[in-house]
ChimeraX commands (.cxc) that place a marker at each C-alpha (Angstrom):
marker #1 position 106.27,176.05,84.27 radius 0.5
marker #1 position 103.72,176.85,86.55 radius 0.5
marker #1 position 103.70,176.67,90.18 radius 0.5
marker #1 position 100.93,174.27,92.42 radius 0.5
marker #1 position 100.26,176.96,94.35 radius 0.5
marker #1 position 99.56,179.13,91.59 radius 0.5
marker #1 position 97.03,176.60,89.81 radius 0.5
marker #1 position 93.26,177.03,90.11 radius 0.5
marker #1 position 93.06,173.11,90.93 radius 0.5
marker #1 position 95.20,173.93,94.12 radius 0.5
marker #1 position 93.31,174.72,97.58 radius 0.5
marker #1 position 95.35,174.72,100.71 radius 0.5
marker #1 position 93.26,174.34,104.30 radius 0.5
marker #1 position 93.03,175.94,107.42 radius 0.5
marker #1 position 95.22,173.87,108.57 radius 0.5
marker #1 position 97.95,174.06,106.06 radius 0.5
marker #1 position 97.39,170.57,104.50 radius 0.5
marker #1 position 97.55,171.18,100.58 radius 0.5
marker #1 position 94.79,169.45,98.29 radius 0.5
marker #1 position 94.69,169.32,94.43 radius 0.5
marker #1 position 91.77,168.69,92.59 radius 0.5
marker #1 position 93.23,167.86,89.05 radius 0.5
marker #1 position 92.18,165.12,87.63 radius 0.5
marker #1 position 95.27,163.19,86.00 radius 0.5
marker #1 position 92.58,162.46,82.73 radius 0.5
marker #1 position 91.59,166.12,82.20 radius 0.5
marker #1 position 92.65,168.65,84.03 radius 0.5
marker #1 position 96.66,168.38,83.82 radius 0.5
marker #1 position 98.36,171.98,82.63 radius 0.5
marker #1 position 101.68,170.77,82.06 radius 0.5
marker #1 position 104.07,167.59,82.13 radius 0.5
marker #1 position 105.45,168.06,85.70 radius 0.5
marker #1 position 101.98,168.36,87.25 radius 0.5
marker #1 position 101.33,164.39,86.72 radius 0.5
marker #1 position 104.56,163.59,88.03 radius 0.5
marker #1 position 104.00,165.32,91.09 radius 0.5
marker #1 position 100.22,164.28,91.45 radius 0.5
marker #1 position 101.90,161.02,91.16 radius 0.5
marker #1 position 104.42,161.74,93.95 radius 0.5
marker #1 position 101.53,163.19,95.91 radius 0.5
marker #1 position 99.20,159.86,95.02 radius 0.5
marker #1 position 102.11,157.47,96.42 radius 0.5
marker #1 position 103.07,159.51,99.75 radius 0.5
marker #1 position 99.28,159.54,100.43 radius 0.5
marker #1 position 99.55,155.58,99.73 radius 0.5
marker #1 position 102.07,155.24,101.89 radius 0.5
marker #1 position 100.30,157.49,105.09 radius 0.5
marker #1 position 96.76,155.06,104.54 radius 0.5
marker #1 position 99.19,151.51,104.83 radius 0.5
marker #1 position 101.08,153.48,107.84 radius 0.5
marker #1 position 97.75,154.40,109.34 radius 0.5
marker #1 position 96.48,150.81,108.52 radius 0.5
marker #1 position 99.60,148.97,110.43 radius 0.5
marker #1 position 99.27,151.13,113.22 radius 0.5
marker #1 position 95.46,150.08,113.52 radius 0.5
marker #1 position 96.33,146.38,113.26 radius 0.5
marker #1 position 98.92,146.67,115.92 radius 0.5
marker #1 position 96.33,148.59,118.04 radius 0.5
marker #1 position 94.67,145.70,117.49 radius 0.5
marker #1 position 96.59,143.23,118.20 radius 0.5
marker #1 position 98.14,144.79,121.62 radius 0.5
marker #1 position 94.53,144.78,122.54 radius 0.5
marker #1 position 93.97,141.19,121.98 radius 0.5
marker #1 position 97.05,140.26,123.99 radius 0.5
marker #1 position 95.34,142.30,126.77 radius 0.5
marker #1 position 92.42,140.36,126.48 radius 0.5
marker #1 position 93.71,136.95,126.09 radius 0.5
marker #1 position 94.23,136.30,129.72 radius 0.5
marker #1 position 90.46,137.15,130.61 radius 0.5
marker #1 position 89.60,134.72,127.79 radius 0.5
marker #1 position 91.47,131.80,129.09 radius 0.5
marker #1 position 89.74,132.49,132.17 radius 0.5
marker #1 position 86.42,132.48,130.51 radius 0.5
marker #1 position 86.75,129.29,128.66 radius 0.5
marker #1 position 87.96,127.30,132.05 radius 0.5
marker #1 position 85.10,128.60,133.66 radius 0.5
marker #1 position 82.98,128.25,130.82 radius 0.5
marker #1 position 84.44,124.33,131.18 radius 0.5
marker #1 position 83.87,124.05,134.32 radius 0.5
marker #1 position 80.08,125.65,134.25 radius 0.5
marker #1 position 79.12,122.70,131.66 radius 0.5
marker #1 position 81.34,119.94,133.56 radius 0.5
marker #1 position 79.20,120.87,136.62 radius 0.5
marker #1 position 75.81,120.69,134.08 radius 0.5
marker #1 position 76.71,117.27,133.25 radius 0.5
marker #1 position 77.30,115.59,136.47 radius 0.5
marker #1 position 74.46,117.36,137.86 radius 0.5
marker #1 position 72.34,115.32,135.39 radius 0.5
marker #1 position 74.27,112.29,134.86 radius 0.5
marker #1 position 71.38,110.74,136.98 radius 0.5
marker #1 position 68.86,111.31,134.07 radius 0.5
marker #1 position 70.80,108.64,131.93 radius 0.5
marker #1 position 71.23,106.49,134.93 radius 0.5
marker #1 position 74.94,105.89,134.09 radius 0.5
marker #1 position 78.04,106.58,136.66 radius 0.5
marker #1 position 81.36,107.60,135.99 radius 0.5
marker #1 position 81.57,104.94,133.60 radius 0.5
marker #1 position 81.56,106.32,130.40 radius 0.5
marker #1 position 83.26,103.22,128.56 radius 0.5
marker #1 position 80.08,101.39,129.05 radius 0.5
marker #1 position 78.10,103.41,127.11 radius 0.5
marker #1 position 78.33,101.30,123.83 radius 0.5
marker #1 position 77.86,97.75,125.25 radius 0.5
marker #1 position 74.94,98.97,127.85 radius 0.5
marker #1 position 73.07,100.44,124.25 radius 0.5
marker #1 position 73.72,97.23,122.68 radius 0.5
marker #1 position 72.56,95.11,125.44 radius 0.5
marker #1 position 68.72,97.14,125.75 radius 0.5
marker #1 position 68.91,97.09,121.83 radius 0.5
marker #1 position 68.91,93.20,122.03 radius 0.5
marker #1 position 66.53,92.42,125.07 radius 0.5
marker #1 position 63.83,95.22,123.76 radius 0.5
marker #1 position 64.14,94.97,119.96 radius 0.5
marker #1 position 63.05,98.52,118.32 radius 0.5
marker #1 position 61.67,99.51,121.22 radius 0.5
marker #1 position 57.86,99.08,119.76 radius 0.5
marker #1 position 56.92,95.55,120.52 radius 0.5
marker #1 position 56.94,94.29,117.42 radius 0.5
marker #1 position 60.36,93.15,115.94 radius 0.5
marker #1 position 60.78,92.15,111.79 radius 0.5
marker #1 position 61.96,88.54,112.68 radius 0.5
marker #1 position 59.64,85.68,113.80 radius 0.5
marker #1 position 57.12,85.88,116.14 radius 0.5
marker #1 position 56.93,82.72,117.24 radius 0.5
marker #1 position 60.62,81.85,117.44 radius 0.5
marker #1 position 61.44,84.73,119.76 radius 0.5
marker #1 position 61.13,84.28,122.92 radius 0.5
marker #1 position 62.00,87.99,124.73 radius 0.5
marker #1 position 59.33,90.00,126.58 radius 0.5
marker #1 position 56.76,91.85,124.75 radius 0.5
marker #1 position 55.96,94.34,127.48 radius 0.5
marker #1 position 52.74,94.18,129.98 radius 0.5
marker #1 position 53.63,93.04,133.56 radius 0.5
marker #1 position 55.89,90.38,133.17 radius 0.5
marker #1 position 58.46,92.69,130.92 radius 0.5
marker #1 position 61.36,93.01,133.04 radius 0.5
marker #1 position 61.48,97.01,134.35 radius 0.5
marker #1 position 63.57,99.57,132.00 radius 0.5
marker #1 position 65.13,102.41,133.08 radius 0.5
marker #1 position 61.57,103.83,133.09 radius 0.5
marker #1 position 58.24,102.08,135.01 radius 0.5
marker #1 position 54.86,103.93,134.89 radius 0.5
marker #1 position 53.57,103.18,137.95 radius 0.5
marker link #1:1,2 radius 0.2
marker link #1:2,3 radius 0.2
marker link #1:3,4 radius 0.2
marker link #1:4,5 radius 0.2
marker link #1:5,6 radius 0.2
marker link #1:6,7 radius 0.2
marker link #1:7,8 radius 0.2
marker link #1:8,9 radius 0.2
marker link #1:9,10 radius 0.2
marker link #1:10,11 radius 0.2
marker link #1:11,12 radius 0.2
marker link #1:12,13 radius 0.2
marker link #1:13,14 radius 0.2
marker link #1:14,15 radius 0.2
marker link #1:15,16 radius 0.2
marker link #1:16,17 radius 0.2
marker link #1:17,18 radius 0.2
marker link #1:18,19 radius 0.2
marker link #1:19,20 radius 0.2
marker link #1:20,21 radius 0.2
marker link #1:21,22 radius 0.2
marker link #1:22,23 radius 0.2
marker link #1:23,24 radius 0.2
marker link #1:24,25 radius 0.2
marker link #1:25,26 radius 0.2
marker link #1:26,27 radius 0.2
marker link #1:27,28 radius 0.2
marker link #1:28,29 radius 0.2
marker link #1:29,30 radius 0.2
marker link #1:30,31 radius 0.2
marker link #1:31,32 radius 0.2
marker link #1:32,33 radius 0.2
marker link #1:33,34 radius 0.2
marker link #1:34,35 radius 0.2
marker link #1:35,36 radius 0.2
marker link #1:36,37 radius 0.2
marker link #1:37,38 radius 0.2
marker link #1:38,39 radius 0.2
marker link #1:39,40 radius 0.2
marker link #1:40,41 radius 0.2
marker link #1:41,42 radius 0.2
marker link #1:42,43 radius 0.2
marker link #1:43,44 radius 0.2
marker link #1:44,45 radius 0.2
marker link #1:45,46 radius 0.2
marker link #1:46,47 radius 0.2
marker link #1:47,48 radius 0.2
marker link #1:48,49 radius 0.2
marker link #1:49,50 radius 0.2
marker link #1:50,51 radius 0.2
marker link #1:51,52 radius 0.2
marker link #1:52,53 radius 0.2
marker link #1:53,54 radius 0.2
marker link #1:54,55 radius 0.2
marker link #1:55,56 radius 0.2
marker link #1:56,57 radius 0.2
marker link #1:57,58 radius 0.2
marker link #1:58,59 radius 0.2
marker link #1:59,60 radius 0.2
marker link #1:60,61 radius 0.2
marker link #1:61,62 radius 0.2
marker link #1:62,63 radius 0.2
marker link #1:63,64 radius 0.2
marker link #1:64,65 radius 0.2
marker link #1:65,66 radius 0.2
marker link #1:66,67 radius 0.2
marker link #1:67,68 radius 0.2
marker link #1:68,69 radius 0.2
marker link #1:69,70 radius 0.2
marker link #1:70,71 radius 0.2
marker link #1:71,72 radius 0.2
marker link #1:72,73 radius 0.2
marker link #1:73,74 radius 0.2
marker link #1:74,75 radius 0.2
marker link #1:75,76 radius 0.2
marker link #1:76,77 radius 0.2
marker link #1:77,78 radius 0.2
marker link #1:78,79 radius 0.2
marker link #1:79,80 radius 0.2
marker link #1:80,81 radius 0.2
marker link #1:81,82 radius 0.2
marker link #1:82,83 radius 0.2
marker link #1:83,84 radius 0.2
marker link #1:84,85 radius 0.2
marker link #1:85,86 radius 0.2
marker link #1:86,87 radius 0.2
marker link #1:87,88 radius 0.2
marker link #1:88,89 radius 0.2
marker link #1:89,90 radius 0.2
marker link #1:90,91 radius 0.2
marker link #1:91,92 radius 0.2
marker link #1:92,93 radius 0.2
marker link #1:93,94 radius 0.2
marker link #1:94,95 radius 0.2
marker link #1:95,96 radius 0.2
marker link #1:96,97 radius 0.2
marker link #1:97,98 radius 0.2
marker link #1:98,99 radius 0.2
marker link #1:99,100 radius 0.2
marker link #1:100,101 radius 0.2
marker link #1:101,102 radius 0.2
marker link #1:102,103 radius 0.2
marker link #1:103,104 radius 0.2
marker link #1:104,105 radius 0.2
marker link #1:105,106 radius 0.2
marker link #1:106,107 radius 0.2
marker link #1:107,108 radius 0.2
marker link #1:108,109 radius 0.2
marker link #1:109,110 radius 0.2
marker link #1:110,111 radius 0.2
marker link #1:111,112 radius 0.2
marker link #1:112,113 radius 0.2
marker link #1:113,114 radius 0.2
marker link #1:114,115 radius 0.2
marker link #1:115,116 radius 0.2
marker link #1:116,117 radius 0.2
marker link #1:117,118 radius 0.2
marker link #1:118,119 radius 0.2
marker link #1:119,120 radius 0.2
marker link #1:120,121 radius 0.2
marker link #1:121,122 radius 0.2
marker link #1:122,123 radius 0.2
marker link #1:123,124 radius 0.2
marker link #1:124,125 radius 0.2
marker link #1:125,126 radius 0.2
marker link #1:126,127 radius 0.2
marker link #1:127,128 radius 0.2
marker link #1:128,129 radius 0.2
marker link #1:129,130 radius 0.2
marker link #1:130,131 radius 0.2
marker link #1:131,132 radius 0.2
marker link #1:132,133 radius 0.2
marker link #1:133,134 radius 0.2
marker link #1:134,135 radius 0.2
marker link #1:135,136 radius 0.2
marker link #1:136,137 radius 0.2
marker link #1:137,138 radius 0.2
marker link #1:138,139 radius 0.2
marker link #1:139,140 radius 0.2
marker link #1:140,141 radius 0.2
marker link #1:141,142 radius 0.2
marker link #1:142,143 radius 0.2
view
């Protein structure tokens, strides 16, 4: 039997790390060369999923870090658009009361129809405002 170090697919580095360049397909001299390019495949295996879990941890020790600051960007984030909103709450002319939102809707969809002056149903049996001066004012007047 012949030794690794002895075979021409065998290079060692500068650094002492060992490297074979047999091919498992073609280039193996004797039965005990695939078992240990086989040992050799699974302990390299083995240092890529040890290399990959310390990566994730890495990762995951950084998002701890991080998850403070992001709490603290959210609630200001929150805050920011809270502020935005009551800031122009005056452009839908509504308070605090957002419960009123549905029935005030309904109420303007029934005194205004579709909001074109001209409604499907009958003419002459409705008896709302059409617009012109004697509409009642919206939540809009050109003046």
């Amino acid at each position: 039997m012949i030794q690794c170090s002895e075979c021409e697919f065998f290079h060692r580095g500068p650094g002492g790390q060992v490297a074979f360049r047999c091919d498992p397909f073609s280039t193996i001299k004797e039965p005990e060369c695939l078992a240990k390019w086989q040992l050799l495949r699974s302990t390299e295996l083995s240092q890529k999923v040890e290399r990959m879990v310390t990566a994730y941890e890495a990762t995951l020790e950084l998002y701890k870090r991080m998850a403070p600051l992001q709490e603290k960007m959210f609630r200001h984030m929150e805050q920011e658009i809270d502020d935005i909103e009551e800031a122009e709450s005056w452009k839908y002319g509504q308070g605090d009361d957002d419960d009123d939102d549905d029935e005030d809707d309904d109420e303007r969809d029934n005194d205004w129809g579709d909001g074109f002056g001209v409604d499907s149903d009958d003419e002459e049996d409705d008896d709302r405002p059409r617009g012109g001066d004697d509409a009642p004012p919206g939540p809009y007047t050109p003046r």
